[in-house]
Every structure is written in C-alpha cells, then in structure tokens.
N, C-alpha and C positions, 0 to 999 in steps of 0.2 A: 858165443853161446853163454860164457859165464857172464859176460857184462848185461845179457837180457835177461839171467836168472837174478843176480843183485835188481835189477829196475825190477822186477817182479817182487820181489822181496820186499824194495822199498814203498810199492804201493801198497801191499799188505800190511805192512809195519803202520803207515800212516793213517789208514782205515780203521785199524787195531786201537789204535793213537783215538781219533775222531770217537767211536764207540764210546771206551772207554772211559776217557773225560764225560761223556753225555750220561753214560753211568757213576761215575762220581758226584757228577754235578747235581746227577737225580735223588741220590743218598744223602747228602749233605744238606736238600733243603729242609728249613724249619719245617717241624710236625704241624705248624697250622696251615702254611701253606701248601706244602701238600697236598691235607686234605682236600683244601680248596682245588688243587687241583686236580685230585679225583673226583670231583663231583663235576668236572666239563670234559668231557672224554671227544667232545672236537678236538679243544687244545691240545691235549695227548695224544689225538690223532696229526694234527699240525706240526707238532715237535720230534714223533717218530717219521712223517714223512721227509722233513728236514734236514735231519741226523742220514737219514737213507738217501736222501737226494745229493748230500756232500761226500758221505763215502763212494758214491757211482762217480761224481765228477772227479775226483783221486783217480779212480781207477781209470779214468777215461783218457 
C-alpha cells in the first residue's frame, strides 16, 4: 500500500516537474517574441496541447 502511494506521488511530482518548466519557460521568453506568440493562438494552442499530452503519458 505504501509503495503504490510513493508511485502515485512520484507521478504527481513529475507532472508538477513537466508544468512547471513549461511555465518557466513561458516567463522567461524575450518580450518580442512573445508577443509574436500571442498574435498565433494555434501555436498556443499546439504547445498547451503538448505540455497536456506529456503530463497524461507520466501518469499513464
């Protein structure tokens, strides 16, 4: 029971992990490109599905 609550734990921890970077990484870029990339809300759409599609396979 304790060893499937640590594996539970540790998919949490690595999803938490995955996020997180993808929020780092999203604060960190340069102000021009950015905006660049607010102006294609595909790509932003592409990057959040991605970010979502590696946190599911961790947990999987």
């Amino acid at each position: 029971m304790l060893e499937s609550l640590f594996s539970e734990l540790e998919d949490l921890l690595w999803g938490l992990g995955i996020i997180s970077f993808a929020i780092v990484g999203l604060l960190i870029l340069p102000k021009k490109f950015s905006d660049k990339l607010g102006q294609h809300p595909l790509i932003l759409t592409i990057m959040f599905f991605s970010i979502l599609y590696m946190v599911i396979k961790v947990f999987n």
